[in-house]
C-alpha positions in Angstrom: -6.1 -51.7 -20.6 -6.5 -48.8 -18.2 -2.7 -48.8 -16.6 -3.8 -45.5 -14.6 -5.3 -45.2 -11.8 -7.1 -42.4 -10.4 -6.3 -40.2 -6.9 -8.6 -37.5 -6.0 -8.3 -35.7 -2.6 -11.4 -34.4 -0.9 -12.6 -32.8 2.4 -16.2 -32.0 2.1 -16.5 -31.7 -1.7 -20.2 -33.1 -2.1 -21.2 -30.4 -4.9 -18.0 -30.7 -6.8 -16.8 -34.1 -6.5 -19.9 -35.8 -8.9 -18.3 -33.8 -12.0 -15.2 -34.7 -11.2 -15.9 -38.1 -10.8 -17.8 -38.4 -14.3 -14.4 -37.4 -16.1 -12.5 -40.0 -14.6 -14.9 -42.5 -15.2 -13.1 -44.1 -17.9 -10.9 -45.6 -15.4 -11.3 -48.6 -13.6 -9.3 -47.5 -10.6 -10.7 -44.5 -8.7 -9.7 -43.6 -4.9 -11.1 -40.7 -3.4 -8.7 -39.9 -0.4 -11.0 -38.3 2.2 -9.7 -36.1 5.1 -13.0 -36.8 7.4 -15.8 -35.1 5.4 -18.6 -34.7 7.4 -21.1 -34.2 3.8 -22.0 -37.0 1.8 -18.7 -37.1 -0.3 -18.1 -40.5 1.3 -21.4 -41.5 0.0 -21.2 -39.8 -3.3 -17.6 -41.5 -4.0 -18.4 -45.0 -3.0 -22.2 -44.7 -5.1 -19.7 -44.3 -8.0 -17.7 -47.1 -7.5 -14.9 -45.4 -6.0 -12.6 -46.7 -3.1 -12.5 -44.7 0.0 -9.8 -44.2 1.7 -10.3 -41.7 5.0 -7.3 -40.2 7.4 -7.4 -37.0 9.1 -5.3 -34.2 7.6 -2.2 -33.0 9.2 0.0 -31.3 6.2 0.1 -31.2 2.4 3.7 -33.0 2.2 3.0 -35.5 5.0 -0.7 -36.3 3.9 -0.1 -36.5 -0.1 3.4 -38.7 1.1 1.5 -40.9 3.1 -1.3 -41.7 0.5 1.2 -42.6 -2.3 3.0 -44.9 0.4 -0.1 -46.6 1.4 -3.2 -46.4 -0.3 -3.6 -50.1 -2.9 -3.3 -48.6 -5.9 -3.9 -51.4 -8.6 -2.5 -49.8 -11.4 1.6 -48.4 -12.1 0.7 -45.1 -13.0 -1.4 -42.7 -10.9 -3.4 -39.4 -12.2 -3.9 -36.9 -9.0 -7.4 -34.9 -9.6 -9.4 -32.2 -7.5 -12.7 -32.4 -6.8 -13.2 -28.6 -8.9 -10.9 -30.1 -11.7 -12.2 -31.7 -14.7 -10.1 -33.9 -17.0 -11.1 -33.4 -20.8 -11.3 -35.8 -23.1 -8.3 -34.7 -25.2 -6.2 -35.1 -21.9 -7.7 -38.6 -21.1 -6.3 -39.7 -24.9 -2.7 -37.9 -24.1 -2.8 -40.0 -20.7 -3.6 -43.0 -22.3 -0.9 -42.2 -24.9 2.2 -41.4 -22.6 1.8 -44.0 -20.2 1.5 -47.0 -22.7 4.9 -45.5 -24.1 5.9 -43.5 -21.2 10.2 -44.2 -22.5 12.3 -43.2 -19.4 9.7 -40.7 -18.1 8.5 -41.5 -14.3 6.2 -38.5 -14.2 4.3 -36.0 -16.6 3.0 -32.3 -16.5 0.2 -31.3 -17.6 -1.5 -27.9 -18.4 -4.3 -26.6 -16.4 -6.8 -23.8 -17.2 -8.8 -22.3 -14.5 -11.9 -20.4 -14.6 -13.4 -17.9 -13.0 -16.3 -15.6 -13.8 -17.4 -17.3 -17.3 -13.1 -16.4 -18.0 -10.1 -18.7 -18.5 -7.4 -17.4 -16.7 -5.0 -17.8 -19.5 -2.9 -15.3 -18.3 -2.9 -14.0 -14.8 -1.7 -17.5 -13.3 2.1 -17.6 -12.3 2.6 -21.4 -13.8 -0.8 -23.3 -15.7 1.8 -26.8 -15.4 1.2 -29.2 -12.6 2.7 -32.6 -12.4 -0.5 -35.0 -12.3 0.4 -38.1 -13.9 3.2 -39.5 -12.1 4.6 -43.4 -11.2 3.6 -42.7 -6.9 6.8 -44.9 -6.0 8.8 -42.2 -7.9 7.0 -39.2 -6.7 7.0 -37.5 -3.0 6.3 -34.2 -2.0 7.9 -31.0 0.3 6.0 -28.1 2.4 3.1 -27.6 4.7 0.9 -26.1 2.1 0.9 -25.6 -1.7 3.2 -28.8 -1.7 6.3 -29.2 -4.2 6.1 -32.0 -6.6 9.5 -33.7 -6.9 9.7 -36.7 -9.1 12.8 -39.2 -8.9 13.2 -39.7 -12.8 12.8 -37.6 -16.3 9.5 -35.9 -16.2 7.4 -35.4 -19.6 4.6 -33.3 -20.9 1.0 -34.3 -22.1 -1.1 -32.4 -24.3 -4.5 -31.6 -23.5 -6.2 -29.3 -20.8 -7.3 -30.1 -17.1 -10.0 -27.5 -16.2 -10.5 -26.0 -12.3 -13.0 -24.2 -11.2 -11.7 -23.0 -8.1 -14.6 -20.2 -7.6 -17.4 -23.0 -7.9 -18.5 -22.6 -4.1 -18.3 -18.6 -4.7 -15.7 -16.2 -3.6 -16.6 -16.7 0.5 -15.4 -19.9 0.2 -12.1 -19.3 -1.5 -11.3 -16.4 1.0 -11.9 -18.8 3.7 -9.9 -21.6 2.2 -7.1 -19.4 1.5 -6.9 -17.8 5.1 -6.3 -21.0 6.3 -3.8 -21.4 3.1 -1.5 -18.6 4.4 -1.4 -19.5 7.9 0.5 -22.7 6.9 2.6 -20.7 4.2 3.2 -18.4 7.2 4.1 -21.5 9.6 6.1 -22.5 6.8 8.2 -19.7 6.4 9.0 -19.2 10.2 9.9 -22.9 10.3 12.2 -22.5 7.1 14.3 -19.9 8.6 14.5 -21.5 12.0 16.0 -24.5 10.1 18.0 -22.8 7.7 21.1 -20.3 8.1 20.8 -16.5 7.3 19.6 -15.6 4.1 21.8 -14.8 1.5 21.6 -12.8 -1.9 24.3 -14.5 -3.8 23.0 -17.9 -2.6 19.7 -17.4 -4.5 21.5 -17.4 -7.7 24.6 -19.4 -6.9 24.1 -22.2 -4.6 25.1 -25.8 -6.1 22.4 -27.0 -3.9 19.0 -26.9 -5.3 17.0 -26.7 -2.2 19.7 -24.7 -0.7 19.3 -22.2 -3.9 15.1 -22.4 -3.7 15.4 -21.7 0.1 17.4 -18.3 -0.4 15.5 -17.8 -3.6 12.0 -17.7 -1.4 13.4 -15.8 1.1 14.0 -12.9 -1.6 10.9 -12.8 -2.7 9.8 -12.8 0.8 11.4 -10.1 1.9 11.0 -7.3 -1.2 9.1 -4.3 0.1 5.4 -3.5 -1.1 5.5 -7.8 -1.7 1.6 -7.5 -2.2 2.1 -5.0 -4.7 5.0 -6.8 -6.7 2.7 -9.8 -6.6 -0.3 -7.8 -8.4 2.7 -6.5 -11.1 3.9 -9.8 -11.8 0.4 -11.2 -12.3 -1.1 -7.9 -13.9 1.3 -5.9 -16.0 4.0 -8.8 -16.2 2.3 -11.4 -17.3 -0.3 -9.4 -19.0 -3.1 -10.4 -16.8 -5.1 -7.5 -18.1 -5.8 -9.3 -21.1 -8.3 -11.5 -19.3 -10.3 -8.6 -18.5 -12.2 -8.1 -15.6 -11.7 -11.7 -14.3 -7.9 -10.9 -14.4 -8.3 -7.9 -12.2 -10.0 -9.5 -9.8 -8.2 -12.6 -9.5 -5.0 -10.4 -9.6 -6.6 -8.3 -6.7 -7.7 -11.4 -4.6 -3.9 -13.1 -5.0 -1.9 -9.6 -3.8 -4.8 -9.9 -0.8 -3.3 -13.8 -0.4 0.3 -12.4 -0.3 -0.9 -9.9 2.1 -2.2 -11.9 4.7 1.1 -14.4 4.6 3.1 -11.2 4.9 0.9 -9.8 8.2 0.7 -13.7 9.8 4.7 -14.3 9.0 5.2 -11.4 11.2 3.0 -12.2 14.1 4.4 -15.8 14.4 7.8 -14.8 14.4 6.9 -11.9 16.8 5.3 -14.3 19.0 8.4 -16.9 18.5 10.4 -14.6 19.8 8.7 -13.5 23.2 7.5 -17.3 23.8 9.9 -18.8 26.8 12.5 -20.3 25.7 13.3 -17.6 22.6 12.6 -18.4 18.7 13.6 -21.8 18.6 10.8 -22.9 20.9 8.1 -24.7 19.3 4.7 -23.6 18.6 1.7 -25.2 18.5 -0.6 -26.4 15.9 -3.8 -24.5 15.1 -5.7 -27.6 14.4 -6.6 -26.4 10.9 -8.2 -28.5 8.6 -8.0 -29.8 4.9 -8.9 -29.5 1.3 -7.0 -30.2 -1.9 -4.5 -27.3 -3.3 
């Protein structure tokens, strides 16, 4: 028996979504949640037997939240793909093994290797674990953009690799995608300190409260000087993203350009926040951006 079913987010994905599809195949379960696609990705999913389920984007949390709560899933455990991710057959046997003895576990992590250039990454990403594999009833999700997994139960870890090819429509498109990417993380810093108190050092480190203590813990990193270049460092020299040659550079170079832009747009929004009638705590409206998977 299957017991996992199969959730794959999409906005306009009809070069990608094909591949992905054919490594989830071995489920009986697929859903591809569309945000409008105006491509044939609709067509593509349903051709291979998928169930579509459409709904305009508004956020990461509020979207991936509102799928989980409402799209018919038939079996207890749910595997959340991308269209540019590819589940390998080793990690469709570790699925298949952890969720027919999955003990007290509600959710599971799983490694991730991207590619880019003909190179794994294997060492210039900040974290290669994502939780995938997940009970959706026990799993819900926090911020605007790049959402925060938080599962209500033990989480696990299956072996096994989940490849993403997040270059596969070429460089253009991941500048684009990640433009609109850092507005939201911009949005989503203003909005964090208009809700939260002043930020504090020793709260980073001693705060009983965990998102009280990953609040003040952001807000250091956002505010260290040169934060573009300390991002390059960490990814760089730190984690030794040198050794992935060429590919490591660049990817190294294109995620300190990333930080850069979140940096610039943090500034303008709270600049503009502050000379809006009505002061800072005014609010501001959306920017009607759309959606594609993280």
């Amino acid at each position: 028996m299957t017991q996992v079913s199969i959730l794959v987010l999409t906005k306009n994905e009809q070069q990608d979504l094909p591949g992905c599809l054919r490594s989830v195949a071995w489920s009986d379960d697929i859903h591809v949640y569309d945000s409008l696609s105006t491509d044939r990705t609709q067509e593509i999913a349903r051709e291979f037997g998928a169930t579509v389920t459409p709904r305009a984007f508004d956020n990461w949390a509020t979207h991936q939240n509102w799928g989980l709560a409402n799209i018919p899933f038939k079996h207890p455990w749910v595997f959340y793909i991308d269209a540019d991710e590819r589940m390998t057959p080793e990690l469709v046997a570790a699925v298949r093994a952890a969720v027919a003895s999955p003990g007290e576990h509600v959710a599971f992590r799983v490694q991730r290797r991207d590619f880019f250039l003909g190179t794994w990454l294997q060492h210039v990403q900040t974290s290669p674990f994502y939780l995938r594999l997940f009970r959706p009833e026990r799993m819900r999700y926090e911020r605007l953009v790049n959402p925060v997994s938080l599962p209500d139960g033990p989480v696990g870890q299956v072996p096994g690799f989940l490849d993403h090819y997040p270059f596969s429509k070429g460089i253009s498109h991941w500048l684009e995608r990640h433009n609109s990417y850092s507005t939201l993380e911009a949005r989503q810093i203003v909005e964090n300190r208009r809700q939260h108190e002043g930020f504090s050092i020793a709260k980073a480190f001693t705060a009983k409260d965990f998102h009280e203590r990953r609040f003040h813990q952001k807000e250091l990193f956002y505010r260290l000087p040169l934060r573009p270049l300390v991002k390059f460092t960490l990814l760089y020299v730190a984690r030794a993203g040198f050794l992935d040659g060429r590919a490591g550079f660049t990817y190294a170079v294109l995620q300190s350009m990333y930080e850069y832009m979140i940096q610039l747009k943090t500034r303008e929004m709270t600049r503009a926040a502050q000379q809006a009638p009505g002061g800072p705590d005014a609010p501001t409206a959306p920017d009607g951006l759309g959606a594609r998977q993280p």
